[in-house]
Residue, then its C-alpha position, 0 to 999 in steps of 0.5 A: x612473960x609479959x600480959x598482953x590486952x587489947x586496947x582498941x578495935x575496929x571493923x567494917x563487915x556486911x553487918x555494919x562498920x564499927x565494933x558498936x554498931x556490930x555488936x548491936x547487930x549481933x546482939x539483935x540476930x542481924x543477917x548480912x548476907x544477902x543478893x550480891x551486887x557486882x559485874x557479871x554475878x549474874x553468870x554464878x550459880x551462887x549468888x548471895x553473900x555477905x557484901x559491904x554495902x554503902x561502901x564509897x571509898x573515893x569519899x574516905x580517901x584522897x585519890x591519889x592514895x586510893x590508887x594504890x589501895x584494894x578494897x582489902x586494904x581499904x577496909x583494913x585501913x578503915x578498921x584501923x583508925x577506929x582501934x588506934x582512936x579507941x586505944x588513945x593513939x594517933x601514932x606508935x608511941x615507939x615507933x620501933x617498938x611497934x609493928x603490924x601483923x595482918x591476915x589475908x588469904x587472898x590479898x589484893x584479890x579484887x585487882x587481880x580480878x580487874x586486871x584479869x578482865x581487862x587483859x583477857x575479857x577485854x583484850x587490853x595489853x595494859x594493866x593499872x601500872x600500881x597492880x604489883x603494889x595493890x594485889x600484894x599479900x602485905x599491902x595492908x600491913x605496909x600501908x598501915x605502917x606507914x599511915x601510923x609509924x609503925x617501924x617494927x615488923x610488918x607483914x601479912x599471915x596467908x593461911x586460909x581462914x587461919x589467917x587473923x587468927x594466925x596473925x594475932x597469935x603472932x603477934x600477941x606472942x611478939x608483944x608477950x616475948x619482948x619483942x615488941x611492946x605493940x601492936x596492930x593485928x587482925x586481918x581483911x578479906x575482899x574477895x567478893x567478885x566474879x573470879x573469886x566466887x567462880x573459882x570458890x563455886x568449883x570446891x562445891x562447898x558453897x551455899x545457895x540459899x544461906x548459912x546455917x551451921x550445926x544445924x541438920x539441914x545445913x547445905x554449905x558456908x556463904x561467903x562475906x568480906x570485911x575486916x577487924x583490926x586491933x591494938x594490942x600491947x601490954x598490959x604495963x604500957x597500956x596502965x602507963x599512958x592511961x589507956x583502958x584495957x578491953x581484954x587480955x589475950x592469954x593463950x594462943x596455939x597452932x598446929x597443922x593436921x598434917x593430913x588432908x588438903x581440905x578435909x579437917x582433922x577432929x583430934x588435930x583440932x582439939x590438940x589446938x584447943x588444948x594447946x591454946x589452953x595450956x598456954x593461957x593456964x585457962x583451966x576447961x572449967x573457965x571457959x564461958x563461950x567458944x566462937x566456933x569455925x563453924x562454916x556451915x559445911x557438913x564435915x566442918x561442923x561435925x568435926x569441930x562439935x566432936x574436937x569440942x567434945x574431946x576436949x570438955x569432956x562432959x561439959x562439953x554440952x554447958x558451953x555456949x558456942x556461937x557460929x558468927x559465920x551464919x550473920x557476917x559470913x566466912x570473910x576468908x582470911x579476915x574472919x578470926x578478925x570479925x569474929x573475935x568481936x563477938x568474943x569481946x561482946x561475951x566478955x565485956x557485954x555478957x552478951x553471946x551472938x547467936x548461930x543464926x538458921x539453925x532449925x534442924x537438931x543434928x545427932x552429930x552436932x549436940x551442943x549449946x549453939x546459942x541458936x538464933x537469938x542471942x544470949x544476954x546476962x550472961x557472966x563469961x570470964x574466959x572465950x575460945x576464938x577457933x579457926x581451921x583452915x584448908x590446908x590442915x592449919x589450926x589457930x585458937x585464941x584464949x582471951x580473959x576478961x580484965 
């Protein structure tokens, strides 16, 4: 088995675009979410989220390009640039050695809501002739591909809000196993839009006012968009060519609760902590902060702290765990992307980012949630990246400082 570390990151989310400029707005308790701003959002009863904002893509792209890209892959391709400029690369060093693994829940989500406009709200018989190749789940990944060379496998991971966590797993064991020496991973989400909120409003699981996980008074998540792209390769190829790793996954597991199609399961969800830390030969003891799936949903929340408490026994309460959800938030399928920014901030910075709103002790919440203010100095050796999705699928991520 072969190490793998990251060599390159890269994003664009409500927060800022940019790993450095996210960083400083965790660092700093920043808020993304805000008054959405697209047609007819005045018709939701939910009307805040995290929007990228200042976003002007007929500036980032050539036009004839930008026909073909939603804003998923938009962002993804934004992100990527960013990881493959800080990994030392302009293109695959073997092209068939390297491959991308994206995670989207939703895919080209905002063109299948302007085509549903066009064709039913506007009584139009035609729809953008690239719709097919813009709204595809593997759209992002393809287009990656293609930008850098990357013959190897491509496709995209549709697992809810597993789905980055998912695809980097994936990936990182691709690499691990030999079977490919990189990668481009992560994941993006661009589902802020009439439809994709109306039909997100229908589970009642949404927040009107802000998202405030493990905290009492918690009323729902709040949903962002955005993206994270990496460089991931091995350890041996990355000190080869005199690339600097960022850090180095270690262990990666996943389950399925096999239960309920939304309602999360906390011994299904400490397995796949376990699991993740049995893969990594990371003793409980090593961990130094967990990024929680932390929606700011009342089963959510409780259910995660008890799967924590399972697992670290009575430890449990020295780990510091951050909900990064309440300052970007839920970016769907993208958002193990995002969030595992904030793992690299611990393990590089000793910088943790804070659960923002938490204002109300909850009996059935009572760990360490870094609340609003983030933690600095604070020396961390080994991180938990958690992500359970509807449908029962758990994805945990172990990394290592190196």
């Amino acid at each position: 088995m072969r190490r793998v570390v990251i060599t390159g990151a890269g994003t664009i989310n409500a927060l800022a675009e940019g790993v450095a400029a996210t960083h400083r707005a965790m660092a700093e308790g920043r808020c993304g979410i805000g008054p959405l701003n697209f047609p007819d959002a005045d018709r939701l009863n939910i009307r805040i989220g995290a929007q990228i904002r200042g976003f002007a893509p007929q500036d980032r792209f050539d036009l004839s390009k930008l026909a073909l890209y939603d804003a998923f892959t938009q962002y993804a391709l934004v992100s990527a640039d960013e990881a493959m400029a800080q990994a030392g690369l302009e293109a695959a060093p073997d092209p068939a050695r390297w491959g991308v693994i994206l995670g989207t829940a939703g895919g080209g989500h905002t063109t299948a809501n302007d085509a549903y406009r066009a064709v039913y709200a506007d009584g139009k018989n035609r729809v953008h002739p690239f719709t097919v190749p813009k709204l595809m789940a593997n759209a992002a990944p393809a287009h990656l591909s293609i930008r850098y060379g990357l013959q190897g496998p491509g496709f995209s991971v549709t697992t809810a809000c597993a789905s980055s966590n998912h695809a980097i797993g994936l990936a990182f064991q691709m690499v691990r196993a030999g079977l490919a020496d990189g990668m481009l991973t992560g994941g993006s989400e661009a589902m802020l839009n009439f439809g994709g909120l109306k039909a997100w409003e229908g589970l009642r699981v949404m927040s009107p006012d802000g998202c405030r996980p493990f905290s009492a008074d918690r009323n729902g998540m709040v949903q962002g968009e955005g993206a994270g792209v990496f460089v991931i390769e091995t350890l041996e190829g990355a000190l080869a060519r005199g690339a600097a790793p960022l850090a180095e996954i270690a262990g990666f597991a996943m389950n399925s609760d096999a239960g309920d199609i939304v309602m999360p399961d906390r011994d299904s969800a400490a397995r796949a902590i376990v699991g993740a830390l049995a893969d990594a030969e990371m003793a409980p003891e090593e961990v130094g902060y967990i990024n929680a799936h932390g929606t700011g949903t009342a089963a959510n929340d409780r259910i995660e702290t008890a799967a924590i408490r399972q697992v670290f026994g009575a430890r449990a309460e020295a780990v510091p765990v951050s909900a990064t959800k309440s300052m970007h938030g839920h970016c769907i399928g993208g958002t193990g992307a995002v969030e595992l920014l904030a793992c690299l901030m611990a393990l590089r910075e000793g910088v943790l980012a804070p659960t923002l709103g938490y204002g109300t002790p909850d009996p059935e919440c009572d760990l360490d949630y870094v609340p609003n203010t983030a933690r600095r100095g604070v020396s961390v050796g080994a991180v938990l990246s958690n992500a359970f999705a509807f449908g029962g699928s758990n994805a945990v991520l172990a990394l290592r400082a190196i």
